[in-house]
N, CA, C and O atoms as a Tripos MOL2 file, in Angstrom:
@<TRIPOS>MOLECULE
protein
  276   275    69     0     0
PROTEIN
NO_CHARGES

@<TRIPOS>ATOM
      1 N         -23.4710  -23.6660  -83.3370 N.3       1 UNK1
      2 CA        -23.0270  -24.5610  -82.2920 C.3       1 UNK1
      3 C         -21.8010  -25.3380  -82.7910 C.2       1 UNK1
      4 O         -21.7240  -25.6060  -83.9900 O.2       1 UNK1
      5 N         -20.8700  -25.7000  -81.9650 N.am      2 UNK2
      6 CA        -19.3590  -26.1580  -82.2320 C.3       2 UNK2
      7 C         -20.0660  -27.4620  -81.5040 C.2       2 UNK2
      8 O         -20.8500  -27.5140  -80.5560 O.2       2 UNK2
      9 N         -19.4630  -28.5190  -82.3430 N.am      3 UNK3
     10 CA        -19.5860  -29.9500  -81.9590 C.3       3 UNK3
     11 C         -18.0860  -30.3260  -81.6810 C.2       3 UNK3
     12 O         -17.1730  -30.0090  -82.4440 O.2       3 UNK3
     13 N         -17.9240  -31.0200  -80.5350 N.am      4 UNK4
     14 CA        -16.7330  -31.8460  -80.2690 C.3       4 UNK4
     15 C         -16.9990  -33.1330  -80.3580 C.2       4 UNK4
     16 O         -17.9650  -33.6450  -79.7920 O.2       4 UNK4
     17 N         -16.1710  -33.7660  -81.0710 N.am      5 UNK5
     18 CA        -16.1790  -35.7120  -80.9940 C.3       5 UNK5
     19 C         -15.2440  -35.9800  -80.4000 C.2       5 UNK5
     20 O         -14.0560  -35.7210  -80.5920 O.2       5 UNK5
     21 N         -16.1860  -36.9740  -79.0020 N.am      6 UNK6
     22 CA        -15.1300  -37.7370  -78.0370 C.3       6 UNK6
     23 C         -13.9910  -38.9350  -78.7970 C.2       6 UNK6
     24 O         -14.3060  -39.7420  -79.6710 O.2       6 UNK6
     25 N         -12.9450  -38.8030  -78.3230 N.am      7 UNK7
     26 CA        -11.9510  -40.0690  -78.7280 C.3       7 UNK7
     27 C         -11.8780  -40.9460  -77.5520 C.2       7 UNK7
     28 O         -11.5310  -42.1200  -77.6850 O.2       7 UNK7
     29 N         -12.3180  -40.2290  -75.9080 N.am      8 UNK8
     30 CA        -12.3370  -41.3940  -74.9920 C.3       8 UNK8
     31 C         -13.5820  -40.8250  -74.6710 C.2       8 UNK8
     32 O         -14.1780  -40.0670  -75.4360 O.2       8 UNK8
     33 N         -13.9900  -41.1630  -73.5730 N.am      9 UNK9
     34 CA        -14.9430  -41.6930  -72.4120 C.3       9 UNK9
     35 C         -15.4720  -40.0190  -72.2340 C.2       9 UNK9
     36 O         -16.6110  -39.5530  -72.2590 O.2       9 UNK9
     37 N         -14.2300  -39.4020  -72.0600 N.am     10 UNK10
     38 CA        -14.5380  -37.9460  -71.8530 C.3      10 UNK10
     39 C         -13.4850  -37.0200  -72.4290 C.2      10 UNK10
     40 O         -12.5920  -37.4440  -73.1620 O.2      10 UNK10
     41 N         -13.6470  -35.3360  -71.9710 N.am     11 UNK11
     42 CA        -13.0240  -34.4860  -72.4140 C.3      11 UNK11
     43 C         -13.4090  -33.8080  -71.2790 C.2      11 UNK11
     44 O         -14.5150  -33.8010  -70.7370 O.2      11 UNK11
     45 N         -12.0960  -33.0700  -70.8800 N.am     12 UNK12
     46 CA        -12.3380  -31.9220  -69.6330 C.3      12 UNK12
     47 C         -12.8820  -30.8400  -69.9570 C.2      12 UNK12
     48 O         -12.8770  -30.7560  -71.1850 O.2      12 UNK12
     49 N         -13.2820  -30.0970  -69.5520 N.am     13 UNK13
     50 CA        -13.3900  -28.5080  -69.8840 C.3      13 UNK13
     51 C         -12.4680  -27.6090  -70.7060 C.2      13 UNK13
     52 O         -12.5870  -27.1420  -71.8390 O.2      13 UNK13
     53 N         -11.2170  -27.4840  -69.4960 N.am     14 UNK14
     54 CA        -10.5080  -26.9930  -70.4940 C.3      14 UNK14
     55 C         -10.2250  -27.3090  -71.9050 C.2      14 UNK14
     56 O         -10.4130  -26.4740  -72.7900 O.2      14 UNK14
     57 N          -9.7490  -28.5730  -72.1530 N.am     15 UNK15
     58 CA         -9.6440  -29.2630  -73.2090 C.3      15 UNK15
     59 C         -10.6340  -28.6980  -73.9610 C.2      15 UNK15
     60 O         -10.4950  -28.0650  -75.0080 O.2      15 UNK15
     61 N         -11.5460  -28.9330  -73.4290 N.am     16 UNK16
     62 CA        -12.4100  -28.7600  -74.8050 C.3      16 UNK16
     63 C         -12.8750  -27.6030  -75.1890 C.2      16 UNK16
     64 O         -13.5110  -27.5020  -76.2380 O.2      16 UNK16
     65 N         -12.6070  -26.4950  -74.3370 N.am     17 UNK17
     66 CA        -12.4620  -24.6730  -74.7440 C.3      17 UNK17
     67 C         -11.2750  -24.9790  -75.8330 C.2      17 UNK17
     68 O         -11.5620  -24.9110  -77.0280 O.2      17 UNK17
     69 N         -10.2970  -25.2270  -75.5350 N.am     18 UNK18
     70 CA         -8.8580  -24.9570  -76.3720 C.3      18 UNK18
     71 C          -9.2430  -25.6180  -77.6750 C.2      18 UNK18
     72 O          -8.7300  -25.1260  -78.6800 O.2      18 UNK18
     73 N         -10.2130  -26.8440  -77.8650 N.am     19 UNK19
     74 CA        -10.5870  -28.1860  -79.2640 C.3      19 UNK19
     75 C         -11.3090  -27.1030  -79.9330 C.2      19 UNK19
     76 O         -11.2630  -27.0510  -81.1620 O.2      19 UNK19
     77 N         -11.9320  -26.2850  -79.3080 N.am     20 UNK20
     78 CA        -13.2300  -25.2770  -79.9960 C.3      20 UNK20
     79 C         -12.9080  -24.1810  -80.3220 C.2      20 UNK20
     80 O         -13.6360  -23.2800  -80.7370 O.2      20 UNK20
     81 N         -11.4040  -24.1770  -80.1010 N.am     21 UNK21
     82 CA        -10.6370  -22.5600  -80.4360 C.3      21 UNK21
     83 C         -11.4970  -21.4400  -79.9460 C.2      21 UNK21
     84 O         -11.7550  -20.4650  -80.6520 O.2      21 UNK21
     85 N         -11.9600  -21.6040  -78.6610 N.am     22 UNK22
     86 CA        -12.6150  -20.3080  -77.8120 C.3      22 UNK22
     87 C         -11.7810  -19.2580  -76.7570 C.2      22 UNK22
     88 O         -11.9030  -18.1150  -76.3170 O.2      22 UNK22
     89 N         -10.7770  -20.5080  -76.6420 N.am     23 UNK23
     90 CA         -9.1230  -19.8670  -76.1060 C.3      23 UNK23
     91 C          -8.2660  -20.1170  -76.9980 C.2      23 UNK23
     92 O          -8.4670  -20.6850  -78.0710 O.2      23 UNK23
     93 N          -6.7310  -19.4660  -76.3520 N.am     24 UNK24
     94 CA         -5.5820  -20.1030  -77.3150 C.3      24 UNK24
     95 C          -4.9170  -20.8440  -76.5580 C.2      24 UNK24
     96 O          -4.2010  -21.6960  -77.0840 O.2      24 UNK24
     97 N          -4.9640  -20.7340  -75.1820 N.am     25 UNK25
     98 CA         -4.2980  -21.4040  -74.0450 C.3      25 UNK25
     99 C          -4.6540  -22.0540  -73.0490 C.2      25 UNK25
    100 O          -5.7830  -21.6990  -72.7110 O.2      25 UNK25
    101 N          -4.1440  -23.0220  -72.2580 N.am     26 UNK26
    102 CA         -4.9120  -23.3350  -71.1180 C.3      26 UNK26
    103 C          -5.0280  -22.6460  -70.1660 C.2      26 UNK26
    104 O          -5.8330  -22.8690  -69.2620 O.2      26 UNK26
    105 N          -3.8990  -21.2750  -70.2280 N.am     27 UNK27
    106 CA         -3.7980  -20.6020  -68.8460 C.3      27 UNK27
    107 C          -5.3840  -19.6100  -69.4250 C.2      27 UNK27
    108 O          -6.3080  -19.2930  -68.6760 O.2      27 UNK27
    109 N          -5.2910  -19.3010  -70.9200 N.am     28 UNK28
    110 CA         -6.6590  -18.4910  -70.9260 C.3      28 UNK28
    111 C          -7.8890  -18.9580  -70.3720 C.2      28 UNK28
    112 O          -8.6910  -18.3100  -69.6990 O.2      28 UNK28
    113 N          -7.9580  -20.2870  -70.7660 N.am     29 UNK29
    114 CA         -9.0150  -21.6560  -70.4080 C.3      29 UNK29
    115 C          -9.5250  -21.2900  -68.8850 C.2      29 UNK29
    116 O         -10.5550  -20.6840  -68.5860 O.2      29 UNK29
    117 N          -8.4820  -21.8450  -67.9760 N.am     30 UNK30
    118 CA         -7.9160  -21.9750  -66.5900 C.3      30 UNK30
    119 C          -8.7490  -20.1680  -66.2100 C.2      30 UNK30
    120 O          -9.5160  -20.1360  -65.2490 O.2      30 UNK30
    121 N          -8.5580  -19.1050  -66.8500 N.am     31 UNK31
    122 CA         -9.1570  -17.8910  -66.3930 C.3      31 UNK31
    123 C         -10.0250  -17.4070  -66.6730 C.2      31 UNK31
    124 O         -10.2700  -16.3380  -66.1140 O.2      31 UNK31
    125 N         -11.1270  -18.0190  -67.8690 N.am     32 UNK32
    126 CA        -12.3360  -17.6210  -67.9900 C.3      32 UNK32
    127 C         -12.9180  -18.2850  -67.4620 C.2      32 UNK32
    128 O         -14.0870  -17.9280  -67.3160 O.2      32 UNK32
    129 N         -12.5250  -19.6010  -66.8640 N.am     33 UNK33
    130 CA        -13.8450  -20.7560  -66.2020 C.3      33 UNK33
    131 C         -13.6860  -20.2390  -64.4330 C.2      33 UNK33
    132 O         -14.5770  -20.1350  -63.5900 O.2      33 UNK33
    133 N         -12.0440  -19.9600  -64.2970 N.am     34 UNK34
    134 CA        -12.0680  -19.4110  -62.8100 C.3      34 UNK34
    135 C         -13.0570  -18.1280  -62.6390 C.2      34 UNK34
    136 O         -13.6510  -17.9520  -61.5760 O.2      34 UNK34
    137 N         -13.1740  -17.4030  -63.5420 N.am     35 UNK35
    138 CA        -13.5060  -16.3250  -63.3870 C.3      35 UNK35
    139 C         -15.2810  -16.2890  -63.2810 C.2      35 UNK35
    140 O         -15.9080  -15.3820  -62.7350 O.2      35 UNK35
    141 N         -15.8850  -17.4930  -63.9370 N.am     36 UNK36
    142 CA        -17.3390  -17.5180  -63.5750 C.3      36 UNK36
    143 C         -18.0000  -17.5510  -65.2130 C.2      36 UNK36
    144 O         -19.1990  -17.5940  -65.4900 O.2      36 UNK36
    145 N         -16.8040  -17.5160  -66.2150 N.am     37 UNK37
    146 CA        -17.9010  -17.2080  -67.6660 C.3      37 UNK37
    147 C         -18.3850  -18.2320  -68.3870 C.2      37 UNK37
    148 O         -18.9870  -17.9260  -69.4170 O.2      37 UNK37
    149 N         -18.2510  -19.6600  -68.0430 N.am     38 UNK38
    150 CA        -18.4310  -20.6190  -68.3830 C.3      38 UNK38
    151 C         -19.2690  -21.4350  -67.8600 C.2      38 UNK38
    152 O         -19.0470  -21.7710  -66.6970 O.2      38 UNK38
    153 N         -20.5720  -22.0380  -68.6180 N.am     39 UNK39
    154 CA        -21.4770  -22.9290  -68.2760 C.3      39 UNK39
    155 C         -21.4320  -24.2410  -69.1670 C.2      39 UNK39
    156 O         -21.0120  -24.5280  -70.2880 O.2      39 UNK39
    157 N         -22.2340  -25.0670  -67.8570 N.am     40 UNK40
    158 CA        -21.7670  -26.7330  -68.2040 C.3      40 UNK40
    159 C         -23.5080  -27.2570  -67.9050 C.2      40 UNK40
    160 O         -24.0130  -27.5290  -66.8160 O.2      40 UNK40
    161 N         -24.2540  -27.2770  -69.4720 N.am     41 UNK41
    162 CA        -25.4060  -27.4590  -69.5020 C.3      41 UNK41
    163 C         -26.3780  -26.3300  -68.0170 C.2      41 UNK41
    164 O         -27.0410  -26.6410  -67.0270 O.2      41 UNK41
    165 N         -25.9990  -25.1680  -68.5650 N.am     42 UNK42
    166 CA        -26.8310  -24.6290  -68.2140 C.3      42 UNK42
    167 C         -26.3040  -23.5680  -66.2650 C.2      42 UNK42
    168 O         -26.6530  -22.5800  -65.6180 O.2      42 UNK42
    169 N         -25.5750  -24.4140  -66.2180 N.am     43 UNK43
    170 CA        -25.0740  -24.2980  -64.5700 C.3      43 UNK43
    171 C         -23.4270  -23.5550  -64.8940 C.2      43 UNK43
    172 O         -22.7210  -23.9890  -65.8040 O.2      43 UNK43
    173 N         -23.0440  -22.5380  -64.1050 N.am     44 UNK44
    174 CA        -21.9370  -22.0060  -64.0000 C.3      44 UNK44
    175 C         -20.8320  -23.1420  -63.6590 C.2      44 UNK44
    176 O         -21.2840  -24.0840  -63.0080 O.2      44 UNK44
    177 N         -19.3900  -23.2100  -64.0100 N.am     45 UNK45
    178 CA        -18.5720  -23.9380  -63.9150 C.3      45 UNK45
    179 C         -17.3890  -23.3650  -63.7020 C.2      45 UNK45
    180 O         -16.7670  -22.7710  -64.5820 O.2      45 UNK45
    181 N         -16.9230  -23.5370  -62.2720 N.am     46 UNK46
    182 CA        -15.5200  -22.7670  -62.1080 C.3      46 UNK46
    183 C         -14.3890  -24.1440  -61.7500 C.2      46 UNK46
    184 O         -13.3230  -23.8700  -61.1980 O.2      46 UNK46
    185 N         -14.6940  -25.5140  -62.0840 N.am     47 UNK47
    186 CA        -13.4010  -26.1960  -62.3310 C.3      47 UNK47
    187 C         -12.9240  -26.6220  -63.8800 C.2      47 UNK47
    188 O         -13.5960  -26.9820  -64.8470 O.2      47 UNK47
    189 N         -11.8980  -26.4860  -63.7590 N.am     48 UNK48
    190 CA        -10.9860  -26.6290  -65.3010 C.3      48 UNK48
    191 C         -11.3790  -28.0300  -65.7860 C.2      48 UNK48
    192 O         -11.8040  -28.3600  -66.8930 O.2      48 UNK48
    193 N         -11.1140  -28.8460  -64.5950 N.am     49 UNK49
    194 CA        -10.6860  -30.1590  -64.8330 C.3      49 UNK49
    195 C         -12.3630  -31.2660  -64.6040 C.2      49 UNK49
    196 O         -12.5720  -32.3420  -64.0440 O.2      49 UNK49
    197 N         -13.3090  -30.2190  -65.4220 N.am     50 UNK50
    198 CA        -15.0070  -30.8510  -65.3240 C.3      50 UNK50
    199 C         -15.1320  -31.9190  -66.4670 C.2      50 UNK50
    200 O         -14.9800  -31.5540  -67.6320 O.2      50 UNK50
    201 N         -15.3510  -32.9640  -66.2270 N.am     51 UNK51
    202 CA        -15.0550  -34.0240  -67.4760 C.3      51 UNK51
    203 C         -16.3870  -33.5660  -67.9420 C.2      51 UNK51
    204 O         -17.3490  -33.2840  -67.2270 O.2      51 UNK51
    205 N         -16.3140  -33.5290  -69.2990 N.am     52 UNK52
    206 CA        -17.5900  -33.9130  -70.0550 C.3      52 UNK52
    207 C         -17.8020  -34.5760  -70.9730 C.2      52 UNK52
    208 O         -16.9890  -34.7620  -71.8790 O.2      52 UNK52
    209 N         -19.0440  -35.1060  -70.9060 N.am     53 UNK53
    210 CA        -19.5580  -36.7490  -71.6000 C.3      53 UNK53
    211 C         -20.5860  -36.3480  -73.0110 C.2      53 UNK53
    212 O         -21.0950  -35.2430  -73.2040 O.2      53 UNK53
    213 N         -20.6900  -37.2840  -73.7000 N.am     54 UNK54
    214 CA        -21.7800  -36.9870  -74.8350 C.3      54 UNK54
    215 C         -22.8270  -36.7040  -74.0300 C.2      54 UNK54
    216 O         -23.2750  -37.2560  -73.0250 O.2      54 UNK54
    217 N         -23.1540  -35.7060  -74.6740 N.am     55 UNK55
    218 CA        -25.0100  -34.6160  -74.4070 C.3      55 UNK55
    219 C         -24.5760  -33.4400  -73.7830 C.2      55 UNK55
    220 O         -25.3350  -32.4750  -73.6870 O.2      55 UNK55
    221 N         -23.2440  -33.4180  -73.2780 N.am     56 UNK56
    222 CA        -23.3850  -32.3600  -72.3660 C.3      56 UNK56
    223 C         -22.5710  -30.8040  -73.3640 C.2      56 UNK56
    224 O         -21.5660  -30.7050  -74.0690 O.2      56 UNK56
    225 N         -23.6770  -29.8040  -72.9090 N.am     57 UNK57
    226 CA        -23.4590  -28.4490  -73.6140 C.3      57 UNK57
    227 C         -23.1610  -27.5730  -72.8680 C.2      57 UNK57
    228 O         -23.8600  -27.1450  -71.9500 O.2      57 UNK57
    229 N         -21.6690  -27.0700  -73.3020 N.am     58 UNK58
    230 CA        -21.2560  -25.9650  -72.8230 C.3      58 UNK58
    231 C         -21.4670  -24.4500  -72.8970 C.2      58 UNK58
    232 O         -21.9680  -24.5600  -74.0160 O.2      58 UNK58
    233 N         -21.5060  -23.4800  -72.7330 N.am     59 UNK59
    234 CA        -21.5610  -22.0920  -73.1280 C.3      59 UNK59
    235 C         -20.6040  -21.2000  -72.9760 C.2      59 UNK59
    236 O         -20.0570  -21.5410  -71.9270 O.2      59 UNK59
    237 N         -20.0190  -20.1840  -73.4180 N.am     60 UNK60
    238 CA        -18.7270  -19.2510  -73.3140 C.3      60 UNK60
    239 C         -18.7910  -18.0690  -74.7630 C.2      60 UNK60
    240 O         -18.7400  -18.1950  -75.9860 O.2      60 UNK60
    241 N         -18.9130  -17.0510  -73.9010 N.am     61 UNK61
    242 CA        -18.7170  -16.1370  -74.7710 C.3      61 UNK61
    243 C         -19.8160  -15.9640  -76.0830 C.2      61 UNK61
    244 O         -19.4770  -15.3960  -77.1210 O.2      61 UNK61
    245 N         -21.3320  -16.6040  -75.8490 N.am     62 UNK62
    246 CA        -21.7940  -16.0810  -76.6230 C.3      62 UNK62
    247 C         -22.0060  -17.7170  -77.4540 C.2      62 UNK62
    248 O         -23.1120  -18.0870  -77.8460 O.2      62 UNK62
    249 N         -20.9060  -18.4450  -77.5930 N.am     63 UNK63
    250 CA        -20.8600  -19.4760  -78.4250 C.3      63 UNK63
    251 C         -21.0410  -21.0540  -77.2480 C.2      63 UNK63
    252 O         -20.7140  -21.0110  -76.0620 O.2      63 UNK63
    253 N         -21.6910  -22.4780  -78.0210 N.am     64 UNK64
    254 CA        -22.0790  -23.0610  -77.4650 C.3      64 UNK64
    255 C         -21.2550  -24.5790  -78.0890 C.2      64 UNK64
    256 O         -21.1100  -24.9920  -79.2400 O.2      64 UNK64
    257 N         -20.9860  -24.9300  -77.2470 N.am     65 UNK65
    258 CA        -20.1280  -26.3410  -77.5340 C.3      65 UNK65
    259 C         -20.8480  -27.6140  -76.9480 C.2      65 UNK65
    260 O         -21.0150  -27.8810  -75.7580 O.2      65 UNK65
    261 N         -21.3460  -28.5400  -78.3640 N.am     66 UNK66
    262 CA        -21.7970  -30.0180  -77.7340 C.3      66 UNK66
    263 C         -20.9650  -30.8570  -78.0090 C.2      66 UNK66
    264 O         -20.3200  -31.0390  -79.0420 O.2      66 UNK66
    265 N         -20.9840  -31.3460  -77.1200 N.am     67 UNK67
    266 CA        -19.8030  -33.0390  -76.8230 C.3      67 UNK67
    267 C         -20.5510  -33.9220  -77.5170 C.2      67 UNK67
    268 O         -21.7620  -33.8430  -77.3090 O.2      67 UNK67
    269 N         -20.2130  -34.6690  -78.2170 N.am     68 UNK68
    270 CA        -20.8120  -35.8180  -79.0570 C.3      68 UNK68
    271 C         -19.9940  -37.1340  -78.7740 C.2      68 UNK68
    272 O         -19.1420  -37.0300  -77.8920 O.2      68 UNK68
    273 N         -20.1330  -38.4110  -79.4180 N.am     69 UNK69
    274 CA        -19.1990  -39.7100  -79.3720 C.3      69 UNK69
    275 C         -19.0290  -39.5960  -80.8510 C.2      69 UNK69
    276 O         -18.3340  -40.4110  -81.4570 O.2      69 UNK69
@<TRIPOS>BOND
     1     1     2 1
     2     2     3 1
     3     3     4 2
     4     3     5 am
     5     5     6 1
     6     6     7 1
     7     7     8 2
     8     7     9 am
     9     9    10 1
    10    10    11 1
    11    11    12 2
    12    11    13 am
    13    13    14 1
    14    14    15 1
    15    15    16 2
    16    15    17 am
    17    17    18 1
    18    18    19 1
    19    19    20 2
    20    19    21 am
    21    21    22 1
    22    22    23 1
    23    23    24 2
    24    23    25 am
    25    25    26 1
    26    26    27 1
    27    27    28 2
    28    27    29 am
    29    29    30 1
    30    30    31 1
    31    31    32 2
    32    31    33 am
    33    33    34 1
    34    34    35 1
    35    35    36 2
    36    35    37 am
    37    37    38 1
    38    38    39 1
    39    39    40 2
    40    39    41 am
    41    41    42 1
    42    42    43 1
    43    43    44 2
    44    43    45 am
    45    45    46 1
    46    46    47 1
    47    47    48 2
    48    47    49 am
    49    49    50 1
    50    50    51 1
    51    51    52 2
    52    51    53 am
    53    53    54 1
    54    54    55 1
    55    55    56 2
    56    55    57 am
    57    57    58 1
    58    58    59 1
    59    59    60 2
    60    59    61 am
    61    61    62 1
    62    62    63 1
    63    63    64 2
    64    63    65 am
    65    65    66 1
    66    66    67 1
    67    67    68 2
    68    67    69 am
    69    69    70 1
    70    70    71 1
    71    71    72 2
    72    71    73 am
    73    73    74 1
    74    74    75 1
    75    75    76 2
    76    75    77 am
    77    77    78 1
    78    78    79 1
    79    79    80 2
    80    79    81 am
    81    81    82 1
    82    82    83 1
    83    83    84 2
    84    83    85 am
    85    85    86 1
    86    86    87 1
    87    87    88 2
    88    87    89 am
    89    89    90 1
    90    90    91 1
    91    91    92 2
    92    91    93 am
    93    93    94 1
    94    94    95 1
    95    95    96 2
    96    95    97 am
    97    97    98 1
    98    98    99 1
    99    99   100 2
   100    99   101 am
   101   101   102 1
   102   102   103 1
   103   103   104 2
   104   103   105 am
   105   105   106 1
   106   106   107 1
   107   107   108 2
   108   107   109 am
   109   109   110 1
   110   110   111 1
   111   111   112 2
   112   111   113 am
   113   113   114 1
   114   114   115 1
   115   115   116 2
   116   115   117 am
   117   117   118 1
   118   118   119 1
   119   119   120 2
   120   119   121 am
   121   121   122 1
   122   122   123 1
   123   123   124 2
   124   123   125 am
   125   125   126 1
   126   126   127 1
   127   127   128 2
   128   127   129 am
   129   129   130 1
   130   130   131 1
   131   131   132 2
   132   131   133 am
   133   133   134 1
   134   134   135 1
   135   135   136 2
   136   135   137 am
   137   137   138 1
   138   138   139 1
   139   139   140 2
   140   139   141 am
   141   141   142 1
   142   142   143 1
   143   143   144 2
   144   143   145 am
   145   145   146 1
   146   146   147 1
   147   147   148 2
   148   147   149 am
   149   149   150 1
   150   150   151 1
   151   151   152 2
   152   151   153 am
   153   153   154 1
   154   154   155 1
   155   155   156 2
   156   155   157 am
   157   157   158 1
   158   158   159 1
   159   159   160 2
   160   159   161 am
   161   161   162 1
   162   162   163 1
   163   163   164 2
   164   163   165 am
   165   165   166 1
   166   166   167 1
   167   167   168 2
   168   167   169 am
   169   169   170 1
   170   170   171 1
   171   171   172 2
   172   171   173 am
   173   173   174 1
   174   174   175 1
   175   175   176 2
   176   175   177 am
   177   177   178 1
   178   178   179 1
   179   179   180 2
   180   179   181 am
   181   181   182 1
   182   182   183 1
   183   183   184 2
   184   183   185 am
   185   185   186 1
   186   186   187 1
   187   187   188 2
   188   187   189 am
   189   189   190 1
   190   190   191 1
   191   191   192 2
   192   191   193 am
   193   193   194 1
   194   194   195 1
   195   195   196 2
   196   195   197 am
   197   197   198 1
   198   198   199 1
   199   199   200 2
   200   199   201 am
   201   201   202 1
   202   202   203 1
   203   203   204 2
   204   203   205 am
   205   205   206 1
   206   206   207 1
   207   207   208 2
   208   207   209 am
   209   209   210 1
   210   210   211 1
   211   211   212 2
   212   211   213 am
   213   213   214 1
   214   214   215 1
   215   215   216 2
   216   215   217 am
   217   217   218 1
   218   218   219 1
   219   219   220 2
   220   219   221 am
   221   221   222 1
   222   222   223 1
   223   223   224 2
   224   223   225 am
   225   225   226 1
   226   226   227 1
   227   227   228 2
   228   227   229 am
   229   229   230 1
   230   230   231 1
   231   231   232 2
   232   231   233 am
   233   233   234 1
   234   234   235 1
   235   235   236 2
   236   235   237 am
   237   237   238 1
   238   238   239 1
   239   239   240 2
   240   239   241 am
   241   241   242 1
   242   242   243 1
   243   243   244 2
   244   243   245 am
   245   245   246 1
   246   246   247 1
   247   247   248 2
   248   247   249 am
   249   249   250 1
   250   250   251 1
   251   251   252 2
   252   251   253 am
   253   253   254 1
   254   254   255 1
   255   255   256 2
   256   255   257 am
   257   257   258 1
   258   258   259 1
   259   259   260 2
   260   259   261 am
   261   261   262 1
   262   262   263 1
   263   263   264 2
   264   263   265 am
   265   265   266 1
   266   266   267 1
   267   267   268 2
   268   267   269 am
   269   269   270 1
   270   270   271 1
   271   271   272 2
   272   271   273 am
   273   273   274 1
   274   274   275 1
   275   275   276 2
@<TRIPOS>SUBSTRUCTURE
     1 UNK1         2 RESIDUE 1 A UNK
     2 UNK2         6 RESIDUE 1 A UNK
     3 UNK3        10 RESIDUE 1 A UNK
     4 UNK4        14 RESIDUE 1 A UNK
     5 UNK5        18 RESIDUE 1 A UNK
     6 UNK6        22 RESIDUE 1 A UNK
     7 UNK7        26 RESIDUE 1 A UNK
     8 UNK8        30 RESIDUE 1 A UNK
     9 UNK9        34 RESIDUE 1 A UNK
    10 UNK10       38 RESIDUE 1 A UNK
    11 UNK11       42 RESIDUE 1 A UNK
    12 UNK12       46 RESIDUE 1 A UNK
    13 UNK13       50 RESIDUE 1 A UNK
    14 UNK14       54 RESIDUE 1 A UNK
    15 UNK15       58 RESIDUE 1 A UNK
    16 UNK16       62 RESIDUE 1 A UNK
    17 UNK17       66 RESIDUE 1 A UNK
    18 UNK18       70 RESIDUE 1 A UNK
    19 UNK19       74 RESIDUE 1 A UNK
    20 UNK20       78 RESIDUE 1 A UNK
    21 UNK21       82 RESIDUE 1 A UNK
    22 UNK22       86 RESIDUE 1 A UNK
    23 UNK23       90 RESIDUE 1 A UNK
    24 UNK24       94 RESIDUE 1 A UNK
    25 UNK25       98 RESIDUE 1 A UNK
    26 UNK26      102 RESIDUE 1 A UNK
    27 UNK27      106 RESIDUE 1 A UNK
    28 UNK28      110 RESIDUE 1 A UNK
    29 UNK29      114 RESIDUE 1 A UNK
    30 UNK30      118 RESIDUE 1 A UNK
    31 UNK31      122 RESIDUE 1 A UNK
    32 UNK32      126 RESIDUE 1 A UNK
    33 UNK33      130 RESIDUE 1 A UNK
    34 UNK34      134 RESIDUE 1 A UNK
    35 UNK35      138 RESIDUE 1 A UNK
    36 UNK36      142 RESIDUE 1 A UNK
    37 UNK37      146 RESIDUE 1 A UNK
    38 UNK38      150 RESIDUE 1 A UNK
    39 UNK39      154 RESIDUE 1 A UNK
    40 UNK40      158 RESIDUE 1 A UNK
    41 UNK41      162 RESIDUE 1 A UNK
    42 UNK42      166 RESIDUE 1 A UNK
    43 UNK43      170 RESIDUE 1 A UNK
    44 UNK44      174 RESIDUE 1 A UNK
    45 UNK45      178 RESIDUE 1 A UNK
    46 UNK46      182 RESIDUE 1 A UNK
    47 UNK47      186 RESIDUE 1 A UNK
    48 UNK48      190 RESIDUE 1 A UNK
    49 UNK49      194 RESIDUE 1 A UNK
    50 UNK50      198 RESIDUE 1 A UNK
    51 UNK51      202 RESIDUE 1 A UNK
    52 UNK52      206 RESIDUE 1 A UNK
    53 UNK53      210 RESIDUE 1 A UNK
    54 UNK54      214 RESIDUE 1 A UNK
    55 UNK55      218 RESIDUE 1 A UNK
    56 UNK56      222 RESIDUE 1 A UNK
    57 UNK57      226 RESIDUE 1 A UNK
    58 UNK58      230 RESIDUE 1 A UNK
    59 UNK59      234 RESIDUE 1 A UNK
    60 UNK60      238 RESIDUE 1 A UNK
    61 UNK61      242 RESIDUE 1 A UNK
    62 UNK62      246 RESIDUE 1 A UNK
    63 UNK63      250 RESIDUE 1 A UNK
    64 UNK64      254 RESIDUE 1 A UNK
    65 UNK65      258 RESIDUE 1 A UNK
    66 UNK66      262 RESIDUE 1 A UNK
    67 UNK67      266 RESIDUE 1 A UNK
    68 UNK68      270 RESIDUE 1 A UNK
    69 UNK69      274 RESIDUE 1 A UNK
């Protein structure tokens, strides 16, 4: 599991694919979450711009990203 530490309040999605080096880009970001491959604790997520807060766990590709403070 890839841990992210918040510096504010939140972190978007994209952002935080690109912090976890699961993309290299935002346009890659922007096309795996459009495309349906990305979950946000559990639930499919097709906006880029999904803030996420400490607790919340992402999924992509096999690998799993928690947001921390």
């Amino acid at each position: 599991m890839i841990e992210i530490k918040l510096r504010d309040e939140y972190i978007k999605l994209g952002q935080a694919l690109k912090a976890a080096h699961l993309v290299n880009s935002g346009v890659e970001a922007k096309e795996m979450i459009q495309d349906g491959e990305v979950k946000v604790n559990g639930e499919t997520e097709v906006r880029r711009g999904r803030k996420l807060y400490a607790g919340d766990i992402c999924s992509f590709d096999g690998e799993e990203i928690r947001i921390e403070n």
